[in-house]
C-alpha positions as CSV (number, residue, x, y, z in Angstrom):
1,X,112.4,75.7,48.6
2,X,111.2,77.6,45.5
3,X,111.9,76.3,42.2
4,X,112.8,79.3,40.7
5,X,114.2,77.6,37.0
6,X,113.3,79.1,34.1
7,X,110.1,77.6,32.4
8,X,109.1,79.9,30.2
9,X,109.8,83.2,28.7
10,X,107.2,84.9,26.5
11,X,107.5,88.4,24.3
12,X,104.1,90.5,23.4
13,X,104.6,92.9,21.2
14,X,102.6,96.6,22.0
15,X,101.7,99.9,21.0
16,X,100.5,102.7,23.0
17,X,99.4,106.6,21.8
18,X,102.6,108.7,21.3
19,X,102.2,112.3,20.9
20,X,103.2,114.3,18.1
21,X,106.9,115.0,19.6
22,X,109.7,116.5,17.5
23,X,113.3,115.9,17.8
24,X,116.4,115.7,15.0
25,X,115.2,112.8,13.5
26,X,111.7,113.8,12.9
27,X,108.2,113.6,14.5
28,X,106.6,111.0,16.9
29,X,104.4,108.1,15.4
30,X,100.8,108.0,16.6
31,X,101.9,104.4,18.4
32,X,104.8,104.0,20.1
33,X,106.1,100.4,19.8
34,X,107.3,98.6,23.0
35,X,107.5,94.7,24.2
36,X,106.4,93.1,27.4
37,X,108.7,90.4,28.4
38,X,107.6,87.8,31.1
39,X,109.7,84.9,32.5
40,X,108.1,82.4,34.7
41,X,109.5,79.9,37.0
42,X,108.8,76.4,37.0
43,X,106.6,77.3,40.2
44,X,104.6,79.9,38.2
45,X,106.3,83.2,39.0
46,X,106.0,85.4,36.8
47,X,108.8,88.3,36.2
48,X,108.6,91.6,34.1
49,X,110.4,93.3,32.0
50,X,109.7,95.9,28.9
51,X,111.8,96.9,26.0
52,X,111.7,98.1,22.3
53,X,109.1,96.8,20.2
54,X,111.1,96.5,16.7
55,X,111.3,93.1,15.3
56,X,114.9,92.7,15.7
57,X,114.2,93.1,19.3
58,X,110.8,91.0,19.3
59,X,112.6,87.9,17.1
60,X,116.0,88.8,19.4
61,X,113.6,87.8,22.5
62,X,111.3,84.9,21.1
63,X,114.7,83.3,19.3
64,X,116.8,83.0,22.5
65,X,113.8,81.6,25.1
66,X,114.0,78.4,24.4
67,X,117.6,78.1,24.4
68,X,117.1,79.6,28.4
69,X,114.3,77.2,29.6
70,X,115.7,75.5,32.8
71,X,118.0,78.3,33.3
72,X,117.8,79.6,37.3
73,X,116.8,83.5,37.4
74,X,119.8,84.1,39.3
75,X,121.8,82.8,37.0
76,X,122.9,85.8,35.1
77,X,126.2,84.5,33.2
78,X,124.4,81.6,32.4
79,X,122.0,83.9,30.6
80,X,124.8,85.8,29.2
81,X,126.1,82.8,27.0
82,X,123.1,81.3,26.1
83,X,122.2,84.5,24.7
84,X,125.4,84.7,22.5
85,X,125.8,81.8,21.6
86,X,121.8,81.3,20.0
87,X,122.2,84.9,18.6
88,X,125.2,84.8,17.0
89,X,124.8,80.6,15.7
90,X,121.1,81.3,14.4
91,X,120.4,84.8,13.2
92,X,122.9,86.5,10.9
93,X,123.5,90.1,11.7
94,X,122.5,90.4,15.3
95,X,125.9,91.3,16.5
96,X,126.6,93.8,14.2
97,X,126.6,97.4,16.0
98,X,129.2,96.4,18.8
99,X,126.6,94.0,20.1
100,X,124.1,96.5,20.7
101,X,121.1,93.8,20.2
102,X,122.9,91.1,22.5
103,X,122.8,93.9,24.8
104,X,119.1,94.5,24.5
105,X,117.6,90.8,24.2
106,X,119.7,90.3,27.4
107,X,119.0,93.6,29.2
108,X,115.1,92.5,28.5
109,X,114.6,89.2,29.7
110,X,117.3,90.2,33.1
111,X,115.1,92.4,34.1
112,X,112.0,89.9,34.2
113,X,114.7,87.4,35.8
114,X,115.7,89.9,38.8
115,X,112.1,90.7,39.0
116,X,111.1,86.7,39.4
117,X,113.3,86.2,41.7
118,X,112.2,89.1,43.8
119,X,108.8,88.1,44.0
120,X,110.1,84.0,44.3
121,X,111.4,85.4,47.7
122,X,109.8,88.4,48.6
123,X,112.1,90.7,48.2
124,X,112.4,94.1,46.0
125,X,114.5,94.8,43.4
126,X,116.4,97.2,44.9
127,X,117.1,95.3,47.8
128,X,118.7,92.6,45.4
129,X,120.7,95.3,43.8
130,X,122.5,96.3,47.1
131,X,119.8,98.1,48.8
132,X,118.5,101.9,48.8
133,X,119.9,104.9,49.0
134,X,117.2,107.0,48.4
135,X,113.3,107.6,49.4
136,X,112.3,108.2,46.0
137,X,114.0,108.8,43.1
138,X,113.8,112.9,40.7
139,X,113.1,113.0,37.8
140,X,113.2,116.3,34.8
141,X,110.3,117.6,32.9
142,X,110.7,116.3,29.6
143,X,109.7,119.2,27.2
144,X,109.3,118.7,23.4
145,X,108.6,120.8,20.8
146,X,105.7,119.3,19.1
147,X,102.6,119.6,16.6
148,X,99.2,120.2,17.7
149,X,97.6,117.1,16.6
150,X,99.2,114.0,14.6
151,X,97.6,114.1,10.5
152,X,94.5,111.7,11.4
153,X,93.3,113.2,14.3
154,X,90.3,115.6,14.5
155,X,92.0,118.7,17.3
156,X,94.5,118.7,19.0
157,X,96.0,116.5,21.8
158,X,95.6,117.8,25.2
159,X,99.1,119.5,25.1
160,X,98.7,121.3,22.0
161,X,101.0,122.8,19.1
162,X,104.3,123.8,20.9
163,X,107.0,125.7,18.9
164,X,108.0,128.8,20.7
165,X,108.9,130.3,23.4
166,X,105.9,131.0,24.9
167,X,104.1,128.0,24.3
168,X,107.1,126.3,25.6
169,X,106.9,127.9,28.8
170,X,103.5,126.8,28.9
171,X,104.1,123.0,28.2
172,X,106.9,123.4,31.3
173,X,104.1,125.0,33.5
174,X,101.7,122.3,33.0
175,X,104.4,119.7,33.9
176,X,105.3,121.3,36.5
177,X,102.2,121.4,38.2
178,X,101.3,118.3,37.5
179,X,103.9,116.5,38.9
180,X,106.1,119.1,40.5
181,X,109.6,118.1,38.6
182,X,112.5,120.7,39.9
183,X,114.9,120.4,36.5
184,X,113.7,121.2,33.2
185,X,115.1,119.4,29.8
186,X,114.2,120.7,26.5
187,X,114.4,118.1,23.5
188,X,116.0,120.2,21.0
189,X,117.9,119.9,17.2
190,X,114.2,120.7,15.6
191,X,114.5,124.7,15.1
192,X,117.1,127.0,14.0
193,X,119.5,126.7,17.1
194,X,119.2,130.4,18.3
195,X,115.4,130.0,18.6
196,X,116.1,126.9,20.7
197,X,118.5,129.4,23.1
198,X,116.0,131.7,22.8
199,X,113.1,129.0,24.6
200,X,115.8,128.1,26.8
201,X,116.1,131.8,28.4
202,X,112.1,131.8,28.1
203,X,112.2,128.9,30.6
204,X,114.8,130.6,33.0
205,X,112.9,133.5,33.4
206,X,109.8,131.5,33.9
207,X,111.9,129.1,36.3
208,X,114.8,131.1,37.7
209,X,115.7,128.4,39.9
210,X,115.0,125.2,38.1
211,X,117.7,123.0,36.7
212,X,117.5,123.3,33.0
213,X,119.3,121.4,30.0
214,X,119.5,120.9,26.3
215,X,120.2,117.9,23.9
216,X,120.3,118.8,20.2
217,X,120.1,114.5,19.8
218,X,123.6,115.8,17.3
219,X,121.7,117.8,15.5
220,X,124.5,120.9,15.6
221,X,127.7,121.4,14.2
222,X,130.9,121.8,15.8
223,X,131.3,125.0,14.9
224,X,127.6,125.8,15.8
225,X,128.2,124.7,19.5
226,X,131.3,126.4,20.1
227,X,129.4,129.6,18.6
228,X,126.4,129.3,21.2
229,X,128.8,128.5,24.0
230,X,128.8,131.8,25.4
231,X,125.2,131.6,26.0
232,X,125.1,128.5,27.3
233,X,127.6,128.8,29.8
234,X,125.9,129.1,33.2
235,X,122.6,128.6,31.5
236,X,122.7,124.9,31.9
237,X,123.5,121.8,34.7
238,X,124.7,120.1,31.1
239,X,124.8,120.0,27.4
240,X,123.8,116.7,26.2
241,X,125.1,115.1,22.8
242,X,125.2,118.4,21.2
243,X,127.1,117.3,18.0
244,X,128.6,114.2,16.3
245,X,130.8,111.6,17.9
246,X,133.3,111.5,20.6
247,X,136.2,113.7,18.9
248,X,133.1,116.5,17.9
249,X,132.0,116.7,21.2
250,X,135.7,116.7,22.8
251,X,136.4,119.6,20.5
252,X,133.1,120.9,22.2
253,X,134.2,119.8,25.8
254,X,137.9,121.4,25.4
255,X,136.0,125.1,25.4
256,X,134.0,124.9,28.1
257,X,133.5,124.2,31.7
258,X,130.0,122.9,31.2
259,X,129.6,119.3,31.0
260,X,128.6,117.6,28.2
261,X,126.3,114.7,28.7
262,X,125.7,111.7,26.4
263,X,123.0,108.7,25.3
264,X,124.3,108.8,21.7
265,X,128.0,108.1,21.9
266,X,128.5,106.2,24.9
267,X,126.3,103.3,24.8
268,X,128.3,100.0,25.1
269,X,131.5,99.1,27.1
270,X,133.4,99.6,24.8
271,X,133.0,103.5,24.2
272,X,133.9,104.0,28.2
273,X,138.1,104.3,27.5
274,X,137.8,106.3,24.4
275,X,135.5,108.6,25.9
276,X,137.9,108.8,28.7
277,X,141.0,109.6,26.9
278,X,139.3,112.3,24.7
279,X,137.6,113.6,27.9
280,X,134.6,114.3,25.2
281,X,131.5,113.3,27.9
282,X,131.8,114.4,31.8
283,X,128.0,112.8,31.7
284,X,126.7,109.7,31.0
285,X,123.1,109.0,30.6
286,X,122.6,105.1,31.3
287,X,119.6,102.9,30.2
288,X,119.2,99.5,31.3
289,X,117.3,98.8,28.6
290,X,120.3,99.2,25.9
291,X,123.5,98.9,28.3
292,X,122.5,95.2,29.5
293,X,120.2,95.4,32.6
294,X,120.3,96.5,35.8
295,X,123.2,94.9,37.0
296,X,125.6,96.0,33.6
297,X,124.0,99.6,34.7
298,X,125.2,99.2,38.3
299,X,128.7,98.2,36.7
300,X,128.6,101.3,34.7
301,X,127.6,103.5,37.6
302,X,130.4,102.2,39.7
303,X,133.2,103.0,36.5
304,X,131.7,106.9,36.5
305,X,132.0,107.0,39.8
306,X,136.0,105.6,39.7
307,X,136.8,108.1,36.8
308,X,134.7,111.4,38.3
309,X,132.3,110.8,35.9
310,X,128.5,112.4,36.4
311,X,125.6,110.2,35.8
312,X,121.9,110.1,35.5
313,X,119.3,108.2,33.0
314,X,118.0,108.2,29.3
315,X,114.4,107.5,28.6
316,X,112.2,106.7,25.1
317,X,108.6,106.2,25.3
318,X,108.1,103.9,27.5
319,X,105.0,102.4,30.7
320,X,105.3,101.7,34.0
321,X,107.2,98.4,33.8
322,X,110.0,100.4,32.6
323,X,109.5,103.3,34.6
324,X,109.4,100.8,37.8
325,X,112.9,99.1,36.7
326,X,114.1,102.4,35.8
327,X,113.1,104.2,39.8
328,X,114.6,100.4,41.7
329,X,117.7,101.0,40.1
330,X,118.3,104.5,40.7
331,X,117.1,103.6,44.5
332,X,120.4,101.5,44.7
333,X,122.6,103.6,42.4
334,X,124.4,105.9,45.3
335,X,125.9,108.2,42.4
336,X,123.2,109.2,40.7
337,X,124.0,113.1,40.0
338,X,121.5,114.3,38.0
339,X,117.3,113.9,38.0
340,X,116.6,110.9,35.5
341,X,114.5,111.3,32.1
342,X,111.3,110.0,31.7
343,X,108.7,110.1,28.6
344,X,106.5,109.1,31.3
345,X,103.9,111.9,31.5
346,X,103.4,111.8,27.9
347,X,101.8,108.8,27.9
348,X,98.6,108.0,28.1
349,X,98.0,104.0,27.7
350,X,99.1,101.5,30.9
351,X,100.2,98.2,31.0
352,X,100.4,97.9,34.8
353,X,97.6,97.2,37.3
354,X,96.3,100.6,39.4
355,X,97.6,102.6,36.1
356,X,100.6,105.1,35.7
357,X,103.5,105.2,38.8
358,X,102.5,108.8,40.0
359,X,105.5,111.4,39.9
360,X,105.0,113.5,43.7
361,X,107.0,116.5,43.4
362,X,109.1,115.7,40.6
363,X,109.7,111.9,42.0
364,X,109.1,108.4,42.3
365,X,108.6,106.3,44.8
366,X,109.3,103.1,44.4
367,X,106.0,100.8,44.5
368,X,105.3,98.5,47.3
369,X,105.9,94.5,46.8
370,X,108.2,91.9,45.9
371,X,110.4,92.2,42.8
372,X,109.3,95.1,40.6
373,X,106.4,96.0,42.6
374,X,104.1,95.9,39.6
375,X,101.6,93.2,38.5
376,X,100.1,93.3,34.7
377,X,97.4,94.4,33.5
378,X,96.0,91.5,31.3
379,X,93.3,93.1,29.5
380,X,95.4,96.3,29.1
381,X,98.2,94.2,27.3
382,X,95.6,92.1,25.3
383,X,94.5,95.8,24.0
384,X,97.6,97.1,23.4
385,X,98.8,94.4,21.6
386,X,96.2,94.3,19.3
387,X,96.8,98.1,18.9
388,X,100.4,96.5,17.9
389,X,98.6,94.5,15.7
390,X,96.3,96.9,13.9
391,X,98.1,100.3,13.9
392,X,100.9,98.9,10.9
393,X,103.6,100.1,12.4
394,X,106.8,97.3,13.4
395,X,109.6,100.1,13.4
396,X,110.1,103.2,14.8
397,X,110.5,106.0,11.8
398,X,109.9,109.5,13.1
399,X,111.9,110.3,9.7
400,X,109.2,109.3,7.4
401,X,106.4,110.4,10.0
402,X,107.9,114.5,9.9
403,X,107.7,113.7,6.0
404,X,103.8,113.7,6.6
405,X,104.0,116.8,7.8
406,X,106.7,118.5,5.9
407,X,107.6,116.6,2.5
408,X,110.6,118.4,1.7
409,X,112.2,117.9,5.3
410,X,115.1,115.9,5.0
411,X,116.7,113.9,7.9
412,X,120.6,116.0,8.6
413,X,122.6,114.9,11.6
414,X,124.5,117.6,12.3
415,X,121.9,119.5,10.3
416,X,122.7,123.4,12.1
């Protein structure tokens, strides 16, 4: 019988090219940060995961591994508590935020556990999840607005300088026909809001029959919502996080029929029963990576789909380990209503062997194999991480990154 105890779990810290991408709270880094997390059995399996790359995060990670040596993979409570209790006895401050961190340190090293016992077994992920629903699992086109090139370049990246209508349209055709997505969500809260409404009816005509959405990250007002309503209504599947806070964006909800959607204000347990009392979000965007794992996520879908609520899933920058965890959940999540995010096709860099998950009209299907289905790439993460160590970035700050750019631009959220 396999000895599938935890022997080891080990952290590497990465970074992989980012375009220049705007959104509310500024531009895209040239690296995006990101950790590989692997957990090996006392047999020498070895299970995946990936997650942010800040050092609260990396430390999170490295400060609770020894505390779970000898720990079974399945043994997710047991997990659970050894992460709360080393967190909150040895590192002042990582509970803080509702628990947000506990959340991600575990969600991290569970996904390496599920995937270690999948391949301890032969089994897939999604199999150990409660089997699948679905072939393969949509995703959106994730369009940005964005610079041409990031300051230290020579040209421009491949996509080039998008900031208007037309050049929108043409960053949606190029996705499109790339990887055939079917929806279309635009990253918004970067321009005055009626030129955003105005890129959104661009892509409409362009794509009459495509899916499309909006997420202002928070970036307008109340009162600027509830003014653009009107054209919004029957423009969009949803509006997502379009102002501040749950009783902002129940103010928003209460005058209109269109959903609102969320990855800003429902992000922990806790937020589910104020949410539903102020009926503020009819959509919840999930992501394993924040809310706990994969089998907190399966808990979540299960409460939307007790309380009528829609769900689909949130992306960052992010490679294919994530994007693997991301399509074997979704496989076994029967009440997935909407195609998932990905940042996906904006990346360039690979941790995985045989390179990037392809996306085959607008979906994923899920890799062949035990646990995850993906193996690393050694000598892929030994360059990454010593982009990680080279490039001086150890936080995410697209604040002081748009000031490169534009020195008087001020971070505003609601800022419209």
């Amino acid at each position: 019988m396999a000895d599938t105890r935890i022997a080891d779990i080990r952290i590497t810290p990465i970074a992989f090219y980012d375009p220049p991408l705007l959104n509310n709270a500024g531009c895209h880094q040239p690296f995006a940060l990101r950790s590989i997390i692997e957990v090996e059995t006392e047999d020498g399996v070895i299970g995946l995961g990936e997650s942010y790359g800040n050092s609260m995060t990396i430390d999170g990670v490295r400060a609770v591994a020894e505390a779970c040596r000898g720990l079974d993979v399945t043994d997710l409570n047991g997990l659970w508590a050894r992460i709360n209790a080393t967190l909150t006895d040895q590192v002042d401050g990582y509970n803080t935020g509702a628990g947000r961190l506990v959340l991600r340190v575990g969600g991290a090293i569970e996904v390496a556990m599920w995937d270690a016992f999948g391949k301890a077994t032969g089994r897939r992920v999604v199999d150990l999840l409660g089997g699948q629903v679905r072939d393969a699992v949509p995703f959106s086109a994730y369009l940005f607005y964005k610079f041409g090139q990031h300051q230290h370049e020579s040209g421009p990246d491949v996509w080039g300088e998008v900031l208007t209508p037309e050049q929108l349209v043409d960053e949606a055709r190029r996705m499109v026909d790339l990887h055939g997505f079917k929806a279309l969500k635009l990253k918004a809260g970067v321009l005055e809001p009626e030129a955003e409404i105005a890129g959104l009816r661009a892509l409409r005509d362009a794509f009459p029959d495509a899916p499309l959405r909006i997420d202002p990250n928070g970036g307008w007002t109340v009162e600027t919502t509830l003014k653009l309503l009107p054209q919004l209504d029957g423009l969009v599947e949803y509006l997502e996080d379009p102002t501040v806070g749950l009783e902002g964006n129940a103010r928003v909800q209460a005058a209109t029929d269109t959903p609102l959607a969320t990855n800003m204000y429902v992000v922990h347990p806790s937020h589910l029963p104020p949410n539903m009392a102020q009926d503020a979000f009819r959509v919840i965007l999930s992501d394993h990576h924040y809310w706990g794992g994969l089998q907190a996520s399966r808990e979540l879908a299960r409460v939307c789909e007790i309380w009528g609520l829609g769900l689909s899933m949130h992306s960052n920058s992010h490679l294919g380990i994530s994007l693997a965890a991301m399509a074997h959940l979704a496989a076994a999540t029967p009440n997935l209503t909407y195609d998932c995010d990905s940042h996906s096709p904006w990346q360039t860099d690979e941790v995985i062997e045989g390179g990037k998950l392809p996306f085959r009209g607008g979906k994923v299907t899920l890799p062949e194999g035990p646990g995850l289905g993906v193996t690393l790439d050694r000598s892929e993460l030994a360059r990454l991480h010593q982009n990680y160590l080279d490039c001086g970035f150890t936080e995410r700050d697209d604040a002081t990154e748009m000031k490169k750019y534009q020195p008087d631009w001020e971070f505003a959220r609601p800022k419209f």
